[in-house]
C-alpha positions as YAML, in Angstrom:
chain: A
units: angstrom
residues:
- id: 1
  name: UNK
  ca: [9.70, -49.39, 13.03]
- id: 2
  name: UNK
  ca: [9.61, -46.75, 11.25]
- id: 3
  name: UNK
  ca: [9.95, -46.20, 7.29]
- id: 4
  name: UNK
  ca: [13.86, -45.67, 6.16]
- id: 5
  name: UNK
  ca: [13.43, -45.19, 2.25]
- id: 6
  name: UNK
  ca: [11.52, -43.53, 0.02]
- id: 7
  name: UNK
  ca: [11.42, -42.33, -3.00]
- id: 8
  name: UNK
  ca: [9.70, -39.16, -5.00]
- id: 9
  name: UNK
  ca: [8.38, -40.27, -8.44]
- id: 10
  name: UNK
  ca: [8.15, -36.75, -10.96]
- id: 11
  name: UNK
  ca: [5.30, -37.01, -13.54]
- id: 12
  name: UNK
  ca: [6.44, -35.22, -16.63]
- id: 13
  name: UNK
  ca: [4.60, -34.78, -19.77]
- id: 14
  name: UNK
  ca: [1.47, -32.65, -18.22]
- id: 15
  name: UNK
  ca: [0.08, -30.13, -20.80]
- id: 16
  name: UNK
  ca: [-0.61, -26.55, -20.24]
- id: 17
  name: UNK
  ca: [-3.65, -26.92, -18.04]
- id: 18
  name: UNK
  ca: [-6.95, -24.82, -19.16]
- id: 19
  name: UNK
  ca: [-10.45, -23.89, -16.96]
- id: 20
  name: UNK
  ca: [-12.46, -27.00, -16.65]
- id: 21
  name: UNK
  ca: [-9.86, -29.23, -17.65]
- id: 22
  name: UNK
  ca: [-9.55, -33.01, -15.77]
- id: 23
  name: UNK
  ca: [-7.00, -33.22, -14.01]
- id: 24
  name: UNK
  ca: [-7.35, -37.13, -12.91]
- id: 25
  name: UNK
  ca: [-7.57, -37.32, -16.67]
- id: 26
  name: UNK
  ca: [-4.21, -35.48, -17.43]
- id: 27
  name: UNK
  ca: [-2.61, -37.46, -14.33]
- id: 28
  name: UNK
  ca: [-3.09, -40.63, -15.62]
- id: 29
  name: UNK
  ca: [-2.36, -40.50, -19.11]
- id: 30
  name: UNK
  ca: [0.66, -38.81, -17.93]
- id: 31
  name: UNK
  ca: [1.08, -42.14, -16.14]
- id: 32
  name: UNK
  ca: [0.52, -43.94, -18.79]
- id: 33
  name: UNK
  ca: [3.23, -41.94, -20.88]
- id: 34
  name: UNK
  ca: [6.48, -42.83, -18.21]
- id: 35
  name: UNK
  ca: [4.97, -46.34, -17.83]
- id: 36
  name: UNK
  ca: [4.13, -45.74, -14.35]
- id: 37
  name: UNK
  ca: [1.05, -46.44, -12.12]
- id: 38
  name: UNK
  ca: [-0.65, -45.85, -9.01]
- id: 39
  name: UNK
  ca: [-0.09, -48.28, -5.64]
- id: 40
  name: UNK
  ca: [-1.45, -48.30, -2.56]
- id: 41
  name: UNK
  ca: [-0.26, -45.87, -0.15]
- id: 42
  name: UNK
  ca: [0.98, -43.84, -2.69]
- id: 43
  name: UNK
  ca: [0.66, -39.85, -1.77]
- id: 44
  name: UNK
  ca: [0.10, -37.68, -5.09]
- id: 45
  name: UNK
  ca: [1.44, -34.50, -5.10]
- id: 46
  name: UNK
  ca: [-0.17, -31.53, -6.98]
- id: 47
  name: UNK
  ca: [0.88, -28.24, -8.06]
- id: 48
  name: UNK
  ca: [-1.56, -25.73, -6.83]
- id: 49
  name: UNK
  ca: [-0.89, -23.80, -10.03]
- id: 50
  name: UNK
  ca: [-2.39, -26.31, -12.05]
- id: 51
  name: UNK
  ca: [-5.28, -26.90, -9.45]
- id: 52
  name: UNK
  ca: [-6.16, -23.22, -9.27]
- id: 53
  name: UNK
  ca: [-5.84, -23.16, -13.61]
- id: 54
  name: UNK
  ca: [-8.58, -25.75, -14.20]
- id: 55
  name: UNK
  ca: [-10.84, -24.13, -11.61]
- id: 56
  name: UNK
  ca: [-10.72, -21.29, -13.28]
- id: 57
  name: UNK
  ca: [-9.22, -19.08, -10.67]
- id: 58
  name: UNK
  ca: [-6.94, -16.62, -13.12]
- id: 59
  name: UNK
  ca: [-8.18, -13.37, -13.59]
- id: 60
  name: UNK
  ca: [-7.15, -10.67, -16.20]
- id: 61
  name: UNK
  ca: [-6.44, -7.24, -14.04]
- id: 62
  name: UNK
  ca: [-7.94, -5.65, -16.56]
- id: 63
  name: UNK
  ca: [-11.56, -7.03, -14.95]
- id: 64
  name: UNK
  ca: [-10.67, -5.92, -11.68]
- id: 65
  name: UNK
  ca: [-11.54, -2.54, -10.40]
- id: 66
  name: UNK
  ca: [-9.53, -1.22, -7.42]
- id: 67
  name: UNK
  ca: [-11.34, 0.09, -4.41]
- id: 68
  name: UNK
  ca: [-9.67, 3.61, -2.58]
- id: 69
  name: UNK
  ca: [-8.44, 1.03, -0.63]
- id: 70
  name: UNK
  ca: [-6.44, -0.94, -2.61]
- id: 71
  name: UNK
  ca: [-5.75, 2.22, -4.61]
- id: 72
  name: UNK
  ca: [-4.06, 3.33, -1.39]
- id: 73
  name: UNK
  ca: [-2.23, 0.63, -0.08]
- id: 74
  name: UNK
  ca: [-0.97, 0.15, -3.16]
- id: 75
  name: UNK
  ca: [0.66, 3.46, -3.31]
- id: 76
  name: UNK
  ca: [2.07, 2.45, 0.09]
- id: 77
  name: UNK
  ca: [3.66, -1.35, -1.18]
- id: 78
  name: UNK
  ca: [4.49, 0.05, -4.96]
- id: 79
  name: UNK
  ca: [2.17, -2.38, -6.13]
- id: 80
  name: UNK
  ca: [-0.37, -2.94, -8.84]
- id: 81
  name: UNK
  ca: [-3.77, -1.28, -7.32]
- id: 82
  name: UNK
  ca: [-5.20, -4.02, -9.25]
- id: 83
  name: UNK
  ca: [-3.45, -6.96, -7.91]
- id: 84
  name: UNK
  ca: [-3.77, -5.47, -4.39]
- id: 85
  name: UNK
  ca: [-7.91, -5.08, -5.23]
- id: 86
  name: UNK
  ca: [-7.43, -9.13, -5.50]
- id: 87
  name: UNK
  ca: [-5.31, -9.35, -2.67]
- id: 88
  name: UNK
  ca: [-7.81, -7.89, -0.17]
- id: 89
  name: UNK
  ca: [-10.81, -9.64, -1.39]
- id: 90
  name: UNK
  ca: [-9.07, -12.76, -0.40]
- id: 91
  name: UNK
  ca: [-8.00, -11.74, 2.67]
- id: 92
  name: UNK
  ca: [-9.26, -11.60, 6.14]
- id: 93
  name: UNK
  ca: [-6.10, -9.15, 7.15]
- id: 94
  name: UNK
  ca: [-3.58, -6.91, 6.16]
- id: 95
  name: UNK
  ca: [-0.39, -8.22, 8.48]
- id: 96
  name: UNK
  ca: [2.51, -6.33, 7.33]
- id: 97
  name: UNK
  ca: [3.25, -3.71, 4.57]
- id: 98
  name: UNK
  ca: [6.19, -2.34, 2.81]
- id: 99
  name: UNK
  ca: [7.75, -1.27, -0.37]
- id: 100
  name: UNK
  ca: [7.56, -4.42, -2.21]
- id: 101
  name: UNK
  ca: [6.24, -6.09, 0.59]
- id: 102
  name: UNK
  ca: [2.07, -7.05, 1.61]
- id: 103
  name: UNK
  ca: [1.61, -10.27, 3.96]
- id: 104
  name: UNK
  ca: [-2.05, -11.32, 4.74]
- id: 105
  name: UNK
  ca: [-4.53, -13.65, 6.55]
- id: 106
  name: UNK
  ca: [-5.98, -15.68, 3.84]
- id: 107
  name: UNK
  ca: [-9.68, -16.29, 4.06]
- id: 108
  name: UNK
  ca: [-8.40, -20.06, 4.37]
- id: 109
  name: UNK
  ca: [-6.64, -18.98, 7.06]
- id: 110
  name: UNK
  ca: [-2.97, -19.30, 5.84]
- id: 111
  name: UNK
  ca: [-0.79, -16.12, 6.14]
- id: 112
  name: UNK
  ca: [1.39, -15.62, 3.26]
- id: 113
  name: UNK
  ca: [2.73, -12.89, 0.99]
- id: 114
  name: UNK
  ca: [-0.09, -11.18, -1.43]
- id: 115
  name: UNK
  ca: [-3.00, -13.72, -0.55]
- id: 116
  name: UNK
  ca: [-0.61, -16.42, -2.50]
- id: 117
  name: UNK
  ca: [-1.70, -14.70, -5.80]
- id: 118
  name: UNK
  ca: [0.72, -15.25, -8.41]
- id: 119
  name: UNK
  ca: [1.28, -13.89, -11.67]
- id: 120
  name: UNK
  ca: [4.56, -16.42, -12.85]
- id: 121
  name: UNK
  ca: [4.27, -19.48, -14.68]
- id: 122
  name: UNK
  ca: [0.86, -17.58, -16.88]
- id: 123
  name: UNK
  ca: [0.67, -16.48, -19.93]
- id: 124
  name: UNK
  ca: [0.15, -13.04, -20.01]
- id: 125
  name: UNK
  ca: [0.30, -12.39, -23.73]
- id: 126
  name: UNK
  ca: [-3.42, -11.30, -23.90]
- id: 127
  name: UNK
  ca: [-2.66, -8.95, -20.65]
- id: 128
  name: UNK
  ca: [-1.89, -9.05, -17.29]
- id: 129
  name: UNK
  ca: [-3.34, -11.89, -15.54]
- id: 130
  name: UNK
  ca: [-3.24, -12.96, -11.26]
- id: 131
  name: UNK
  ca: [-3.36, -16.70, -10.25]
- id: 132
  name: UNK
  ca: [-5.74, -17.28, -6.98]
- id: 133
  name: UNK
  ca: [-5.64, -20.26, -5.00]
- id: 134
  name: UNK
  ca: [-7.89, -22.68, -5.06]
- id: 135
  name: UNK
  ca: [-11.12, -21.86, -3.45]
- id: 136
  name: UNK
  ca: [-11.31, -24.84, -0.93]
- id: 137
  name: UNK
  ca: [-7.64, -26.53, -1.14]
- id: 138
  name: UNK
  ca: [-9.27, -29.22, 1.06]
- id: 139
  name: UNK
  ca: [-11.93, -29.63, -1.19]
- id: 140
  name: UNK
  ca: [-10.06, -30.26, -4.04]
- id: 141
  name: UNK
  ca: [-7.77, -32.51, -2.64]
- id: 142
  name: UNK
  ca: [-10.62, -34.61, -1.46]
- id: 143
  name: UNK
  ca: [-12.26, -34.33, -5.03]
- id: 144
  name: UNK
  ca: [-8.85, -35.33, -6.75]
- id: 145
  name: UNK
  ca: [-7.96, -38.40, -4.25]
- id: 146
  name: UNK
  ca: [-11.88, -39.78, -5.00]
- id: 147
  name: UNK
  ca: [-11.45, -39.67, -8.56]
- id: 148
  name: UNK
  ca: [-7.73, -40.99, -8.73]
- id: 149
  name: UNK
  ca: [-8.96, -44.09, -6.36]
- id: 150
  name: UNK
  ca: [-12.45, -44.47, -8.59]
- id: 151
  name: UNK
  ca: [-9.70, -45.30, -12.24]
- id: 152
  name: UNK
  ca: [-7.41, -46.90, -10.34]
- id: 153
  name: UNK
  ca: [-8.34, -48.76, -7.31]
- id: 154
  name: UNK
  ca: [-5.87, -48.07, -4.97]
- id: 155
  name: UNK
  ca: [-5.92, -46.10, -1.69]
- id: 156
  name: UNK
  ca: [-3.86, -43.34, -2.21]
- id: 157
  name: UNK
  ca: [-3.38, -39.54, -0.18]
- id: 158
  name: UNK
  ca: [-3.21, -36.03, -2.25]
- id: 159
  name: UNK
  ca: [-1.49, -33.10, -1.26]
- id: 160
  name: UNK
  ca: [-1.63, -29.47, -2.96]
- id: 161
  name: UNK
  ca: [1.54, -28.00, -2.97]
- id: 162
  name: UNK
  ca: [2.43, -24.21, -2.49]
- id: 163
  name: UNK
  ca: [5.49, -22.31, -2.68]
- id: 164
  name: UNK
  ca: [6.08, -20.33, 0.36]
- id: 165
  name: UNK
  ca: [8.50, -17.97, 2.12]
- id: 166
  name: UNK
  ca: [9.02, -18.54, 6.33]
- id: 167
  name: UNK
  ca: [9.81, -15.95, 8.81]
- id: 168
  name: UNK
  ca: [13.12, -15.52, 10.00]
- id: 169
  name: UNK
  ca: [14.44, -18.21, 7.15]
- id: 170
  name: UNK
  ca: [15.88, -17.38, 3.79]
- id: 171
  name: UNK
  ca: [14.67, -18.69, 0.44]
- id: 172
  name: UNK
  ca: [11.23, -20.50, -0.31]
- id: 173
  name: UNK
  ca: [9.99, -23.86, 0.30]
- id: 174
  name: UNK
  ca: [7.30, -25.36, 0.09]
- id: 175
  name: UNK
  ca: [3.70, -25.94, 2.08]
- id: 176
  name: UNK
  ca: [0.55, -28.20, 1.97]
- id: 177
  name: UNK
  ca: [-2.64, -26.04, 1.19]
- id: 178
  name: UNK
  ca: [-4.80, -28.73, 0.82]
- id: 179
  name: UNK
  ca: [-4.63, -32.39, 1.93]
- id: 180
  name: UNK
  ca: [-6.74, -35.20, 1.71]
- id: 181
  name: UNK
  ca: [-6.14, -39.19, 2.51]
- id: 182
  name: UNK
  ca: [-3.00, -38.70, 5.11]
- id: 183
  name: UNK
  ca: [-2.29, -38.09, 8.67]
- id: 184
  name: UNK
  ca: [-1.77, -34.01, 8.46]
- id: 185
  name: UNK
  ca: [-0.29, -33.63, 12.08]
- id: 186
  name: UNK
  ca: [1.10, -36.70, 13.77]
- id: 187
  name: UNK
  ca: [0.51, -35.75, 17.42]
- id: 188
  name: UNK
  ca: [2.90, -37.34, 19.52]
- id: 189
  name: UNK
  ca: [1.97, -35.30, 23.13]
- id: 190
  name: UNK
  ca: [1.68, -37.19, 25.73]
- id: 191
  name: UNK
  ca: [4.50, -40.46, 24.57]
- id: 192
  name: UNK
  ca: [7.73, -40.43, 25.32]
- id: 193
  name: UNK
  ca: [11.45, -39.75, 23.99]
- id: 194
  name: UNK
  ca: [13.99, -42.13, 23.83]
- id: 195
  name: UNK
  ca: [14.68, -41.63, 27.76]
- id: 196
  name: UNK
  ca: [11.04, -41.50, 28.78]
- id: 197
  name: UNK
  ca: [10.70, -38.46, 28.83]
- id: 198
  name: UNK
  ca: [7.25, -37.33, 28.31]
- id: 199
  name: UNK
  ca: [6.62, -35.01, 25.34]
- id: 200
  name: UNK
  ca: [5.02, -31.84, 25.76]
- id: 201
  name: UNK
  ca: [4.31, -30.12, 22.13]
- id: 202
  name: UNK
  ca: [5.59, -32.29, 19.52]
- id: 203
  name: UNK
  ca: [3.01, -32.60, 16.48]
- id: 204
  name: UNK
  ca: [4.73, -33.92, 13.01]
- id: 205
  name: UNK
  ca: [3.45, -31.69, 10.34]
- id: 206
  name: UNK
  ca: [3.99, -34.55, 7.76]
- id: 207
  name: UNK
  ca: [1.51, -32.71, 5.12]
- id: 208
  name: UNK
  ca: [4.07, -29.87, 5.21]
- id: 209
  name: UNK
  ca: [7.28, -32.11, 5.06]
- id: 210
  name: UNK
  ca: [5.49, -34.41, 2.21]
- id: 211
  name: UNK
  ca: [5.40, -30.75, -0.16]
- id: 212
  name: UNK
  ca: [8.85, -30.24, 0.61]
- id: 213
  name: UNK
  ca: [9.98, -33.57, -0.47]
- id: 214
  name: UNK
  ca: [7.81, -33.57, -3.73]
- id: 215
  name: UNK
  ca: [9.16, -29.74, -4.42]
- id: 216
  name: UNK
  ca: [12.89, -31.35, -5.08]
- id: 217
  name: UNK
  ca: [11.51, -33.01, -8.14]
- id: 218
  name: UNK
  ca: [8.47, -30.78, -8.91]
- id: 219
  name: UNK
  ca: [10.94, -27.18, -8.92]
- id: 220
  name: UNK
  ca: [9.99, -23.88, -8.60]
- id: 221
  name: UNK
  ca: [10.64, -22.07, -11.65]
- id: 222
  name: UNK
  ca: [10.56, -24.19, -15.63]
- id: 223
  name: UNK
  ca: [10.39, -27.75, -15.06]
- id: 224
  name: UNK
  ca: [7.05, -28.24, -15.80]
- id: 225
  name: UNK
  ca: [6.82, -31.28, -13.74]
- id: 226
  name: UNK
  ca: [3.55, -30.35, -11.79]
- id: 227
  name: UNK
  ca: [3.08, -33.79, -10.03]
- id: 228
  name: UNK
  ca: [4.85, -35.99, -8.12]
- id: 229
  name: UNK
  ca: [4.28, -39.18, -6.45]
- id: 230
  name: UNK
  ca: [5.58, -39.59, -3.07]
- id: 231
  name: UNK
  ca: [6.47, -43.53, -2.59]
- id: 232
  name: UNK
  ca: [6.92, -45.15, 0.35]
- id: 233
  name: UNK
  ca: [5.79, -44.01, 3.57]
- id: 234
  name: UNK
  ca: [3.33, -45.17, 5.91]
- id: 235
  name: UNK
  ca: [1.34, -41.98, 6.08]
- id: 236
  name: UNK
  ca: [-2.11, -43.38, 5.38]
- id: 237
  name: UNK
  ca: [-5.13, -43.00, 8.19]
- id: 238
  name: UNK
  ca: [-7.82, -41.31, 8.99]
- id: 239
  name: UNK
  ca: [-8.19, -38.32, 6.17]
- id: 240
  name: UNK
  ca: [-7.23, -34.84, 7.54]
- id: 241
  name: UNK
  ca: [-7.74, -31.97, 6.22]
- id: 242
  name: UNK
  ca: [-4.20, -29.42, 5.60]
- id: 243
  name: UNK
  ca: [-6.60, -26.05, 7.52]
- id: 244
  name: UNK
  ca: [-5.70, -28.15, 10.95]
- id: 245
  name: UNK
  ca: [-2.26, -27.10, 10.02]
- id: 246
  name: UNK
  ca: [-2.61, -23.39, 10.48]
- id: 247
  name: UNK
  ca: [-2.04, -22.32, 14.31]
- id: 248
  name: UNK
  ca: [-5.37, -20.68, 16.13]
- id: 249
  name: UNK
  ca: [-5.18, -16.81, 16.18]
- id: 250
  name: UNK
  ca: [-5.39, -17.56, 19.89]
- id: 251
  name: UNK
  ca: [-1.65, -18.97, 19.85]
- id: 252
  name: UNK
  ca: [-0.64, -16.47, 17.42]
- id: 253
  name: UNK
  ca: [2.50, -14.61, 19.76]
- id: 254
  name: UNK
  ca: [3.68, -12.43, 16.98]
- id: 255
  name: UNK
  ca: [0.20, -10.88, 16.54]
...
């Protein structure tokens, strides 16, 4: 039968997060602040912000020297030449381009706007600064769910939440970047429907649907909640990785 309540669990109390900071570390005592703990099954959901932050992924623009390239599209999106310098070196392609607009293939394979470089929620009072993502989501995930298990011997999932815009749909939500411990895509091809009726295509993204849950506590703009804990759900198996999530260039119609 499946699950009919859950909860989402915010973890306040996280400090500004600095390059080669812990973040198990920060997690826990955070914990250990709102009296809460870790249980089995539990799904931990992380800002990427504060991933990206203590792997040392912001850069100052004023490091960054724009190619003609960038210096040219740049003129063409009224953007930073800088920030699009960063843009392309994390991108595989340039998909659209307007005024205001750039969307790209990441390396990792996600399209988004601008590479999913950020420049809100940073502290810019020495300068302009730009917010990558993570270098391997996946990775991280994986390194984060090992260490969170290691202190406190439970079985628990991580997913590394992004903001995120969708075509054809107003407003942002939110999307798993990285994932490690849960079932990513539930593939249900080949079982039925409730009148036996066999099913064709349908895959439950539940990495995707576990960031949007944890985004109603974690926000989007100055609640500095950064982590949330996801409570409740039978979503534990064989670890998948969140890069299964992004659809083959082959099956790409809009190419």
């Amino acid at each position: 039968m499946a699950d009919t309540r859950f909860e989402v669990i915010g973890v306040p109390g996280l400090p500004m997060v600095e390059p080669g900071d812990s973040l198990v570390d920060l997690i826990q005592q955070a914990l250990r602040d709102i009296s809460e703990s870790l249980q089995d099954g539990d799904v931990v959901c992380v800002a990427q912000k504060i991933v990206s932050k203590a792997e040392g992924r912001l850069i100052r623009l004023d490091d960054v020297e724009p190619s003609t390239a960038a210096v040219e599209l740049a003129a063409e999106t009224d953007k930073d030449p800088r920030l699009v310098e960063l843009i392309l070196s994390e991108s595989d392609e340039v998909l659209r381009k307007k005024p205001g607009v750039l969307i790209v293939r990441h390396k990792r394979g996600f399209v988004m706007a601008n590479a999913g470089i950020d420049q809100s929620n940073v502290d810019h009072a020495g300068g302009d600064q730009a917010l990558l993502l993570p270098t391997d989501p996946d990775a991280s995930a994986a390194r984060l769910r090992e260490q969170l298990q290691s202190l406190s011997s439970v079985s628990v999932g991580v997913v590394i939440v992004d903001s995120a815009n969708r075509p054809w749909r107003m407003g942002t939500t939110s999307i798993a970047i990285g994932a490690a411990g849960i079932v990513v895509l539930d593939d249900r091809r080949g079982g039925e429907d409730v009148y036996g009726r066999e099913l064709k295509v349908t895959m439950i993204n539940n990495a995707d649907a576990l960031a949007t849950a944890a985004t109603m506590v974690l926000g989007e703009t100055i609640e500095k909640i950064p982590v949330a804990i996801v409570r409740g759900l039978n979503l534990a198996g064989d670890s998948q990785n969140a890069s299964i999530i992004n659809r083959p260039l082959a099956e790409d119609l809009f190419r």
